[in-house]
DSSP file (Angstrom, degrees, kcal/mol; ACC not computed):
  #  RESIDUE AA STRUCTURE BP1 BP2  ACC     N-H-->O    O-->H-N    N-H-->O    O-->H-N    TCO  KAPPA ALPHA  PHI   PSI    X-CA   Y-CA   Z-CA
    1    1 A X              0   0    0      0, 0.0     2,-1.5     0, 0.0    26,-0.1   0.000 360.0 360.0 360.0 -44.6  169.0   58.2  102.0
    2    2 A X        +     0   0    0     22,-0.1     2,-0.4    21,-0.1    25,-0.0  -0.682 360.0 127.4-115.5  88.5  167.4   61.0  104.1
    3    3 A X        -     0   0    0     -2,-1.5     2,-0.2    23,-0.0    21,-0.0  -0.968  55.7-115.0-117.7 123.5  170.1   63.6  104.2
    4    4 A X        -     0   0    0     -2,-0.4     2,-0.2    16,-0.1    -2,-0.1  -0.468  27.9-169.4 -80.5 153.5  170.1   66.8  103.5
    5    5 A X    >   -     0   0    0     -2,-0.2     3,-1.8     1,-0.0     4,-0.3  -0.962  35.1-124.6-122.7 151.5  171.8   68.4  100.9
    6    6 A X  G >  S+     0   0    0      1,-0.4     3,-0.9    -2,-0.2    -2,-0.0   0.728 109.3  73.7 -82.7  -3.0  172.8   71.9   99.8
    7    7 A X  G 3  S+     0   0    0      1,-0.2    -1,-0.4     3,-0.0   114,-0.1   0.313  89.9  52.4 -81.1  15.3  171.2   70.8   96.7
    8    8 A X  G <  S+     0   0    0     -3,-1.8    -1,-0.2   112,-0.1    -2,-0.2   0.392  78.5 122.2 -62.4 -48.2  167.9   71.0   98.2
    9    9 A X    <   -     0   0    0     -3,-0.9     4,-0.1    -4,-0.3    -3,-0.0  -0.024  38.7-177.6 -51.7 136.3  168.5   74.4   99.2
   10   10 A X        -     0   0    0      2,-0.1    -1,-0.1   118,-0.0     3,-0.1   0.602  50.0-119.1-102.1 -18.3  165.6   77.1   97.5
   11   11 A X  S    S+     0   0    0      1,-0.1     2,-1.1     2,-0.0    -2,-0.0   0.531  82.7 123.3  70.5  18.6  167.5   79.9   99.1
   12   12 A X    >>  -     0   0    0      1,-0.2     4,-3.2     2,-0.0     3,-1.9  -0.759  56.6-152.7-123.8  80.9  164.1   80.9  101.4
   13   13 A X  H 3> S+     0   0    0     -2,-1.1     4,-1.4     2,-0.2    -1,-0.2   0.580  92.9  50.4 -28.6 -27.0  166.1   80.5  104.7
   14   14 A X  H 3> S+     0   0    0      2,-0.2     4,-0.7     3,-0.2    -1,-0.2   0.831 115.0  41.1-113.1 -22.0  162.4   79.5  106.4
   15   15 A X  H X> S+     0   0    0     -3,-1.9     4,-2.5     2,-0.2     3,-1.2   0.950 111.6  55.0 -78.3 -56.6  161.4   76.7  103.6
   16   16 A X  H 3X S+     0   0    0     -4,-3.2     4,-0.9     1,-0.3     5,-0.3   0.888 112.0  45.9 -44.2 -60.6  165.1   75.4  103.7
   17   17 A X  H >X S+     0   0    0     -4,-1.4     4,-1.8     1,-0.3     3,-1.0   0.893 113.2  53.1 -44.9 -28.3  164.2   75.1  107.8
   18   18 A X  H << S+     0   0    0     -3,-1.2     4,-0.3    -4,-0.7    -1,-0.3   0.997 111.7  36.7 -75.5 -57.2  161.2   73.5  106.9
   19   19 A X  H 3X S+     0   0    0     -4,-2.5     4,-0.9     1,-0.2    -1,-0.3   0.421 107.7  66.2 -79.4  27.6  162.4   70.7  104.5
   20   20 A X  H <X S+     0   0    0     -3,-1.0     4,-3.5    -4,-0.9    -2,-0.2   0.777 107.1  48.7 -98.2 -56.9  165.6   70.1  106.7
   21   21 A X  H  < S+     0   0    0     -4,-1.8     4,-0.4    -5,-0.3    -2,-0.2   0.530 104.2  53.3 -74.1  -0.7  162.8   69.0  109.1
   22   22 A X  H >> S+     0   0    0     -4,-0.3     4,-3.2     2,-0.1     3,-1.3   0.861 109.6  49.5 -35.5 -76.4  161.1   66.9  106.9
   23   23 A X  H 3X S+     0   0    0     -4,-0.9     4,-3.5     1,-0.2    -2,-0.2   0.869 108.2  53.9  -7.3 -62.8  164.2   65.1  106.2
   24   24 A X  H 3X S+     0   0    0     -4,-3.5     4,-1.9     1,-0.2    -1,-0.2   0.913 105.0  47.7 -44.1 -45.2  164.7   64.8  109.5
   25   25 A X  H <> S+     0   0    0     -3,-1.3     4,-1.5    -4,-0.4    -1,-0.2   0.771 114.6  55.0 -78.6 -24.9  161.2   63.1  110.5
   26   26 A X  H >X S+     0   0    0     -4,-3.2     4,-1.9     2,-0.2     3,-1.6   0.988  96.2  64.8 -61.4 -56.6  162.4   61.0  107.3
   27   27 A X  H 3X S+     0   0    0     -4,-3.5     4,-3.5     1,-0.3    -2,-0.2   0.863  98.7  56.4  -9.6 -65.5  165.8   60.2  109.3
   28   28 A X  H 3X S+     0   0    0     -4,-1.9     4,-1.3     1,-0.2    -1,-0.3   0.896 105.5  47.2 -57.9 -37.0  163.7   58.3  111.9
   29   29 A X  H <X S+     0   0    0     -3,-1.6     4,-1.6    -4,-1.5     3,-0.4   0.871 106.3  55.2 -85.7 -25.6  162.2   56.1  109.6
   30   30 A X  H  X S+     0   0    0     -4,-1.9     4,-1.7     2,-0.2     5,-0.3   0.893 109.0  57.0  -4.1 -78.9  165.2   55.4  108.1
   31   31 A X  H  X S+     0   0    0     -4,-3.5     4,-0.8    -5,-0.4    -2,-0.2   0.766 105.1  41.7  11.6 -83.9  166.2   54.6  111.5
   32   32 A X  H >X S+     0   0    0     -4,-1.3     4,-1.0    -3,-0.4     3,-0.6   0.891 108.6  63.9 -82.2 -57.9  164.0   52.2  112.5
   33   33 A X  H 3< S+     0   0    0     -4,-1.6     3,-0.4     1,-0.2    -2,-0.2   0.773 106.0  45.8  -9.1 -70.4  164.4   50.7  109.0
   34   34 A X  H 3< S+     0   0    0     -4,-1.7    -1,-0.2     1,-0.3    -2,-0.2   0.759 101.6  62.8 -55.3 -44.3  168.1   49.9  109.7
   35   35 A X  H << S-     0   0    0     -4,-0.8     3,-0.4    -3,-0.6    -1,-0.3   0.593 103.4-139.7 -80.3 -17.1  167.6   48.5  113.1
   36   36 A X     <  -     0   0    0     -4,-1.0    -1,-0.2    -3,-0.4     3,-0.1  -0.335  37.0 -53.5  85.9-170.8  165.4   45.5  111.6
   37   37 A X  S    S+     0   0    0      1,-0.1    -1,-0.2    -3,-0.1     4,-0.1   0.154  98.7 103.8 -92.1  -9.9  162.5   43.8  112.5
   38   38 A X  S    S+     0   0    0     -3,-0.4     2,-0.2     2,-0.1    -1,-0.1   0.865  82.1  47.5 -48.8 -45.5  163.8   42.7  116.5
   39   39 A X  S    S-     0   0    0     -4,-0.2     2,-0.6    -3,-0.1    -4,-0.0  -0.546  88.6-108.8-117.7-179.5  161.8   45.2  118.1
   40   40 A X        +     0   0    0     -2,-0.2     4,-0.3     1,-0.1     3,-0.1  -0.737  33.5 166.2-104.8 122.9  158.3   46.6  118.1
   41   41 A X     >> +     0   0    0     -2,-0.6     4,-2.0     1,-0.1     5,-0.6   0.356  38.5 111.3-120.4  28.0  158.2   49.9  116.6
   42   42 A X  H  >5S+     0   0    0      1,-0.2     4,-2.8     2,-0.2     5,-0.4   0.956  81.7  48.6 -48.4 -54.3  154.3   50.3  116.1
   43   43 A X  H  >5S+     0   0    0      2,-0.2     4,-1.6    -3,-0.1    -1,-0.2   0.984 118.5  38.7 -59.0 -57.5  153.8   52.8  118.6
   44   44 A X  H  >5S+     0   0    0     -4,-0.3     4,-2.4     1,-0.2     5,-0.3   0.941 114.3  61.7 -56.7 -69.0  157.0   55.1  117.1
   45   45 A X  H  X5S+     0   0    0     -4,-2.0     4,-1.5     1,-0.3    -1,-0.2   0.808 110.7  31.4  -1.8 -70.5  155.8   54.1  113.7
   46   46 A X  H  X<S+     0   0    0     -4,-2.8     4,-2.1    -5,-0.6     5,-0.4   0.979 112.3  67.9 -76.2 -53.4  152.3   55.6  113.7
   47   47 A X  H >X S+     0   0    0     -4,-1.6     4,-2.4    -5,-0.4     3,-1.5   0.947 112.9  32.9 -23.5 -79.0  154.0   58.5  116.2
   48   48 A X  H 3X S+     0   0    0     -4,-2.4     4,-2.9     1,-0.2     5,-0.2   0.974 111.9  57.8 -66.3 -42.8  156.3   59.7  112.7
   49   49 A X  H 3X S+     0   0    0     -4,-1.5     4,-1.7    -5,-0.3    -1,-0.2   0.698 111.9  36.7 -45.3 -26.3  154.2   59.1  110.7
   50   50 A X  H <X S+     0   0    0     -4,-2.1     4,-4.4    -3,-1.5     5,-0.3   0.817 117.3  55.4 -69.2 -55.9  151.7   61.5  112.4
   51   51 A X  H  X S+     0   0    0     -4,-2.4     4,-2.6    -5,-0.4     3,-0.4   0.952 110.2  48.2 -55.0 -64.8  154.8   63.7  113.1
   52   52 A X  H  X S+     0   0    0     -4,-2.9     4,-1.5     1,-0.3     3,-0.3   0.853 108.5  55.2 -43.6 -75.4  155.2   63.5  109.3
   53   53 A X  H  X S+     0   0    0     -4,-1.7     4,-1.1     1,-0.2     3,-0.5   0.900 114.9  34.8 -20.9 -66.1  151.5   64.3  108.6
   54   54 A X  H  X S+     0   0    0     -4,-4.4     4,-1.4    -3,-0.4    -2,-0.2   0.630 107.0  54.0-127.0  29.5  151.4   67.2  110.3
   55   55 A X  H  X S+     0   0    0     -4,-2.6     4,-1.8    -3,-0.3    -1,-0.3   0.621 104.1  62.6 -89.2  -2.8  154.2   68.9  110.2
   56   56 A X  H  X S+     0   0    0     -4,-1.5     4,-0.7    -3,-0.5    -2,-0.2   0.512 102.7  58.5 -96.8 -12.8  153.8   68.6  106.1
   57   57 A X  H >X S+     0   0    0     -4,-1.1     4,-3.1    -5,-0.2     3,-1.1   0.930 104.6  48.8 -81.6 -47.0  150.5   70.6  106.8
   58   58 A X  H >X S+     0   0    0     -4,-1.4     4,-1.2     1,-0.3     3,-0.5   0.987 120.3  36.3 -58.7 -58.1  152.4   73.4  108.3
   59   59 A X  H 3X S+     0   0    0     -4,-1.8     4,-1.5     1,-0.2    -1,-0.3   0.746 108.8  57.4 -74.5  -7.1  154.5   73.5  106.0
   60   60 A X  H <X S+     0   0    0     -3,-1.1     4,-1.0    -4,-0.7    -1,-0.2   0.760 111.1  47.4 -54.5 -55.3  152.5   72.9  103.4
   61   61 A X  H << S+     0   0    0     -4,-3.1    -2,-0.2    -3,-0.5    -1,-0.1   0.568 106.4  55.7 -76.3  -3.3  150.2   76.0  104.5
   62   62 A X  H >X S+     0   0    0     -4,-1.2     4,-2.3    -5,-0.3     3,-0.9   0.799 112.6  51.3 -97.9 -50.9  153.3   78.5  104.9
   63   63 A X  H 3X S+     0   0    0     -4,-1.5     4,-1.2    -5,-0.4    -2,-0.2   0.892 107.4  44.6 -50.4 -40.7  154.0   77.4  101.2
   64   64 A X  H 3X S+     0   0    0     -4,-1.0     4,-0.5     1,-0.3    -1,-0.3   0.318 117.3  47.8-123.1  -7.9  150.9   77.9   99.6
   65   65 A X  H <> S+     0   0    0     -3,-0.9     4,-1.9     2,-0.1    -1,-0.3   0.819 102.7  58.1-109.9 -12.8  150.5   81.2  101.3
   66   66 A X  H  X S+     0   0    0     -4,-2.3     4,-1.2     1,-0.2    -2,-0.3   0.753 111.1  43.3 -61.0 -33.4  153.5   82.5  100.6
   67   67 A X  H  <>S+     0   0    0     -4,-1.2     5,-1.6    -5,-0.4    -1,-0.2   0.552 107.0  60.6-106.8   8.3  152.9   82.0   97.0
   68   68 A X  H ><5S+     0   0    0     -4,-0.5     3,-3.7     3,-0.2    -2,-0.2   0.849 102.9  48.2 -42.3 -55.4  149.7   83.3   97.3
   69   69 A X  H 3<5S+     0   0    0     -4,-1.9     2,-0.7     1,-0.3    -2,-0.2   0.866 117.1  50.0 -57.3 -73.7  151.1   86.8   98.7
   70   70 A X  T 3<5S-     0   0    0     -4,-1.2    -1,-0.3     1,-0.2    -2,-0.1   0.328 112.4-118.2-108.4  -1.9  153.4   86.5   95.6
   71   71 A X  T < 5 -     0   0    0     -3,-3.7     2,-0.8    -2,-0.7    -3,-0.2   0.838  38.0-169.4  73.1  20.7  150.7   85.6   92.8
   72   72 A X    > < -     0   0    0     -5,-1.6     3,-2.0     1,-0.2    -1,-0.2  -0.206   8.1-160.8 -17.9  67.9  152.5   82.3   92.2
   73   73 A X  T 3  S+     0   0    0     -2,-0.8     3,-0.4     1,-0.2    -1,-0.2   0.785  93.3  55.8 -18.7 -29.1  150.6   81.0   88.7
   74   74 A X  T 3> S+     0   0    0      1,-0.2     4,-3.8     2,-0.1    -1,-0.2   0.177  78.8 104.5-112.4   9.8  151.7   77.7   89.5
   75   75 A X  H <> S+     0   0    0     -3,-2.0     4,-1.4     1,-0.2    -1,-0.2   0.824  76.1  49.2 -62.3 -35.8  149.9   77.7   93.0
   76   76 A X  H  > S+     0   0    0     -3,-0.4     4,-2.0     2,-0.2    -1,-0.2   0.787 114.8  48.2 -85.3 -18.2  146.7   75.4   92.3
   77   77 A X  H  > S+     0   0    0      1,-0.2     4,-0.9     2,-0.2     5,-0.2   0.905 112.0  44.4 -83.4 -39.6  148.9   72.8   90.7
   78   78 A X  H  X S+     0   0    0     -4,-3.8     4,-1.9     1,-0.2    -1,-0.2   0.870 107.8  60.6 -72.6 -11.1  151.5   72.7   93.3
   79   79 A X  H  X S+     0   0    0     -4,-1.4     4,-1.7     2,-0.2    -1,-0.2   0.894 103.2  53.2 -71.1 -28.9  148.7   72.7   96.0
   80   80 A X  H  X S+     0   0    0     -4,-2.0     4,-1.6     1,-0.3    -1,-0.2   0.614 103.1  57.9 -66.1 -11.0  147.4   69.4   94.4
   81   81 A X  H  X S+     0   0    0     -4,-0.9     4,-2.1     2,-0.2    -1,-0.3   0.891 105.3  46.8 -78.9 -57.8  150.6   68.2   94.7
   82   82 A X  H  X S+     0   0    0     -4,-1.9     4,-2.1    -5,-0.2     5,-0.3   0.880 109.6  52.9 -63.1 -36.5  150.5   68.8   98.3
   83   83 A X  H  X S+     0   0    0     -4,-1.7     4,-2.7     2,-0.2    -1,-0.2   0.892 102.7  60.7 -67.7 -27.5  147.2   67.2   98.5
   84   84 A X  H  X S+     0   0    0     -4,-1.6     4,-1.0     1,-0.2    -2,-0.2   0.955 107.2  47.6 -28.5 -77.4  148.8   64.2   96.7
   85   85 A X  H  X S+     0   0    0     -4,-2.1     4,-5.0     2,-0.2     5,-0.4   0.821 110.3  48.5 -50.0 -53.6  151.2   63.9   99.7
   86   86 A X  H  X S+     0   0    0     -4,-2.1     4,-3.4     1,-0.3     5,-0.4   0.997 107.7  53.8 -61.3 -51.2  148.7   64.1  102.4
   87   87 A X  H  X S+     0   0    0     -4,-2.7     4,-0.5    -5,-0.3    -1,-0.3   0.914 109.1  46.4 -52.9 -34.3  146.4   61.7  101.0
   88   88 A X  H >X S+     0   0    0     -4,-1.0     4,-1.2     2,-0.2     3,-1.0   0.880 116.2  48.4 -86.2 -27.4  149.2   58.7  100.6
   89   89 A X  H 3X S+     0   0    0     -4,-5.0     4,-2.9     1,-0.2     3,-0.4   0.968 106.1  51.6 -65.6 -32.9  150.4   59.4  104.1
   90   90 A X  H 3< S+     0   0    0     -4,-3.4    -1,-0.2    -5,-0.4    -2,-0.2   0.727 111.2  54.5 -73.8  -9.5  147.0   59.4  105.5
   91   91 A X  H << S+     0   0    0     -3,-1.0     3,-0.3    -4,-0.5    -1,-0.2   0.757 109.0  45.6 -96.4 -17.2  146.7   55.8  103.6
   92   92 A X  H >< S+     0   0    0     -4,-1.2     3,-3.6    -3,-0.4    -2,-0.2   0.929 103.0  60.3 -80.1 -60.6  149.8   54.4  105.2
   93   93 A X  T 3< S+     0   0    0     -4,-2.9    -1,-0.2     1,-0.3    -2,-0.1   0.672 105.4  52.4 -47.0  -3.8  148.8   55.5  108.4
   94   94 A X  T 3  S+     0   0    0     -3,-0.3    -1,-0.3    -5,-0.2    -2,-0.2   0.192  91.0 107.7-112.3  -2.6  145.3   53.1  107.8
   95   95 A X  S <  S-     0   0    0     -3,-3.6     2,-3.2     1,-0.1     3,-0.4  -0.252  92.7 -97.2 -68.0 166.9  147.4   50.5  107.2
   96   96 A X    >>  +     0   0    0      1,-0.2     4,-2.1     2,-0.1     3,-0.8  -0.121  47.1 169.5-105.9  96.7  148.0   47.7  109.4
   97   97 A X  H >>  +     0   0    0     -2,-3.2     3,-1.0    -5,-0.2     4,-0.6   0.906  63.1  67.2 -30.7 -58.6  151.1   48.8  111.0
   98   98 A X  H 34 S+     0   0    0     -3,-0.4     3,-0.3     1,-0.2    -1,-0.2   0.885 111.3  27.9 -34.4 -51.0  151.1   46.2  113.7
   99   99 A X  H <4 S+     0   0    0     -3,-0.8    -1,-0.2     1,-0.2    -2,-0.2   0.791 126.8  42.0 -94.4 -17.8  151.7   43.2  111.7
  100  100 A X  H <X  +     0   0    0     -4,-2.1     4,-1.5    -3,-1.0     5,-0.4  -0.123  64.5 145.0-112.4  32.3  153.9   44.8  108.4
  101  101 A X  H  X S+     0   0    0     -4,-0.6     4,-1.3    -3,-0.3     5,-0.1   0.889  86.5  38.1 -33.9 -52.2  156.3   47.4  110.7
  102  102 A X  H  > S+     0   0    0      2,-0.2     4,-1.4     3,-0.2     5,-0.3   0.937 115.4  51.0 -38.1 -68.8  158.9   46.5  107.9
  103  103 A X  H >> S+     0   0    0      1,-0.2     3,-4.2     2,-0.2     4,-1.7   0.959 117.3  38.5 -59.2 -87.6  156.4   46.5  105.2
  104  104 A X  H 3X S+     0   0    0     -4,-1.5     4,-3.0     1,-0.3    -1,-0.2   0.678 114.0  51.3 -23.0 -45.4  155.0   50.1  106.2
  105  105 A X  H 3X S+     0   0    0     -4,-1.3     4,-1.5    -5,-0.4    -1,-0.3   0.647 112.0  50.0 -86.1 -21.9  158.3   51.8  107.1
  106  106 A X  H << S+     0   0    0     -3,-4.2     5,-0.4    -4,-1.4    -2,-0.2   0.931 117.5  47.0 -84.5 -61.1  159.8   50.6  103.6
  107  107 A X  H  < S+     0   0    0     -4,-1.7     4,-0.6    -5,-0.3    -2,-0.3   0.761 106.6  45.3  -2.9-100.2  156.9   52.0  102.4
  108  108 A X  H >X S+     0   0    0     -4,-3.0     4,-3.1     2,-0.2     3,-1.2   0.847 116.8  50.9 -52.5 -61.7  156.4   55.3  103.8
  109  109 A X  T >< S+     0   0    0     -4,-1.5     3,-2.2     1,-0.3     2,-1.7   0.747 109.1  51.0 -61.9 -97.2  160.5   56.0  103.1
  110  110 A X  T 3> S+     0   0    0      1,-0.2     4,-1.2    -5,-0.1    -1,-0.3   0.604 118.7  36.6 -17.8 -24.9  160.2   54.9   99.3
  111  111 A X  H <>>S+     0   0    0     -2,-1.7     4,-2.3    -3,-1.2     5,-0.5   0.750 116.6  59.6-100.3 -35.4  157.2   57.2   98.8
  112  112 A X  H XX5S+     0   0    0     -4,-3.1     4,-1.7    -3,-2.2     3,-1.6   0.921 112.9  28.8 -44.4 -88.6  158.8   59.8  101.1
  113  113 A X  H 3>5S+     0   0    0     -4,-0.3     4,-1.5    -5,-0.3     5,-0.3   0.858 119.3  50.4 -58.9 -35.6  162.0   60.5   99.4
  114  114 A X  H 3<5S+     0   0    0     -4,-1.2    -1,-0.3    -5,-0.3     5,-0.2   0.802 124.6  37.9 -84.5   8.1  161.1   59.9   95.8
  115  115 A X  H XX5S+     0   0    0     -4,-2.3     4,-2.1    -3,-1.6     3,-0.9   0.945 120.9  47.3 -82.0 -68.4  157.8   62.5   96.8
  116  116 A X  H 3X<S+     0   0    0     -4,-1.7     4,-2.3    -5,-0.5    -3,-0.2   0.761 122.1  23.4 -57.9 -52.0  159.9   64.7   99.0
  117  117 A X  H 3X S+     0   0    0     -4,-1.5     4,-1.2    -5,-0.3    -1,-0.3   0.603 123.0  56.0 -94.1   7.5  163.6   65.7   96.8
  118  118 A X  H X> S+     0   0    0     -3,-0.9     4,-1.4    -5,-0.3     3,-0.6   0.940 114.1  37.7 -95.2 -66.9  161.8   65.1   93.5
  119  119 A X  H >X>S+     0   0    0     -4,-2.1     5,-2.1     1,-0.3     3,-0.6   0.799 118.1  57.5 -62.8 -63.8  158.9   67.9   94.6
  120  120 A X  I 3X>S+     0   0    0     -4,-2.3     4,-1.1     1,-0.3     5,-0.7   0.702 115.3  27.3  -8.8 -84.8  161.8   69.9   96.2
  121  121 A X  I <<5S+     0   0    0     -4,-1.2    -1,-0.3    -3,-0.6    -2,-0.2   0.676 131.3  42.6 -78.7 -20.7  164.2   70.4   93.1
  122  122 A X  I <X5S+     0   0    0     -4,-1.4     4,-2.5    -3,-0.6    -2,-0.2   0.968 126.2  16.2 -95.6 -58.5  161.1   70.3   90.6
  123  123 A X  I  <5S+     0   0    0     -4,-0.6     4,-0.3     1,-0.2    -3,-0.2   0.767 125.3  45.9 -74.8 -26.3  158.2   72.2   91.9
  124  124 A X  I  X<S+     0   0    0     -5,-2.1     4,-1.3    -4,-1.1     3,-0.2   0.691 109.4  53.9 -97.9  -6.0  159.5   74.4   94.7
  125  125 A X  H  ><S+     0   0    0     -5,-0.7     4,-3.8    -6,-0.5     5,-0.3   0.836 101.9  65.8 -70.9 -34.4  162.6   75.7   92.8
  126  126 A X  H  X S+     0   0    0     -4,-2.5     4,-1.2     1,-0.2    -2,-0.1   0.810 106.8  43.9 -56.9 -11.4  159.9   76.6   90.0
  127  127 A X  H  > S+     0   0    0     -4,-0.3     4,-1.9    -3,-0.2     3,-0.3   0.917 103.6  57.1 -76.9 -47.2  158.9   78.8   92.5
  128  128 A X  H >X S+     0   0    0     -4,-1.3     3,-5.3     1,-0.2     4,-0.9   0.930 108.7  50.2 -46.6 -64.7  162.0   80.0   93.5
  129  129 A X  H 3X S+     0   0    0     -4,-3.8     4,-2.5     1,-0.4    -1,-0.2   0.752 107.7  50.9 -56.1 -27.5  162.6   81.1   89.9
  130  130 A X  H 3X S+     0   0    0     -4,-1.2     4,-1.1    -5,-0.3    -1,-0.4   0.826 113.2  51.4 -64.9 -22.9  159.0   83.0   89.5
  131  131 A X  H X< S+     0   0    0     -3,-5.3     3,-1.9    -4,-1.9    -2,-0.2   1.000 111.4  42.0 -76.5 -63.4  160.3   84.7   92.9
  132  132 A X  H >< S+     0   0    0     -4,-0.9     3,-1.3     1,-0.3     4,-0.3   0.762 114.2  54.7 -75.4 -23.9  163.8   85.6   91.2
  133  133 A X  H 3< S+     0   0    0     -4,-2.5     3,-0.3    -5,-0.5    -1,-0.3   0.928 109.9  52.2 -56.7 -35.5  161.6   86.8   87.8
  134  134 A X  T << S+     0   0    0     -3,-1.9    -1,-0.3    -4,-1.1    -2,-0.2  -0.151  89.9  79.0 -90.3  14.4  159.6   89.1   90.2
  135  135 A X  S <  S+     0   0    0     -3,-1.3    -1,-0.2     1,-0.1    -2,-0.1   0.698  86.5  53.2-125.0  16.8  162.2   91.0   91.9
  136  136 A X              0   0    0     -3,-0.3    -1,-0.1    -4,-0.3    -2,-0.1   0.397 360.0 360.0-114.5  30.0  163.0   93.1   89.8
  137  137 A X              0   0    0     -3,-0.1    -2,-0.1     0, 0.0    -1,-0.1   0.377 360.0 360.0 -78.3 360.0  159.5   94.2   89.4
């Protein structure tokens, strides 16, 4: 499930880096996922999930100033989008990990991946394309 693909790609070499590492942090939970319920994975668990947090605010803020600088119309709606995100991770992270590790991890990837490539292809390629409208102003 959390792979990247070049069908991801926006063609802004430092956002590509950014959601390849999303992905990544997805990767782990994936991971953990696979590996079953045998071991205790609370501590890693809350650990990505964190990781997850806030690395989706750096990148989150490198987006939303980058389409500041650019006059982005579409800026206050995709930021809400981004507030979207933070707020449902920050409600899985209040969950109680300890006793649903399964439950959580299932969780966190289902809302991950249909948040993460849907936002990808729908809302940051609409940027890309206001970028590509604007360059040959």
């Amino acid at each position: 499930m959390f792979r990247w693909s070049e069908n991801y790609k926006t063609g802004i070499d430092t956002i590509d880096e950014q959601h390849k590492k999303l992905v990544d942090i997805g990767a782990k939970l994936e991971d953990m996922l696979y590996a079953g319920d045998s071991l205790d994975y609370y501590d890693y668990i809350l650990e990505t999930i964190n990781e997850l947090k806030d690395y989706a605010d750096y990148h989150f803020s490198y987006e939303e100033r980058k389409m500041r600088e650019s006059d982005y119309p579409g800026l206050e709606e995709h930021r809400m989008e981004h507030l979207y995100f933070v707020k449902r991770i920050d409600k899985l992270a209040m969950q109680d990990i300890d006793s649903q590790q399964i439950g959580v991890i299932s969780e966190a990837l289902d809302f991950l991946a249909r948040w993460l490539f849907s936002h990808i292809l729908n809302s940051d390629m609409k940027y890309v394309d206001h970028l590509k409208g604007n360059a040959g102003k």
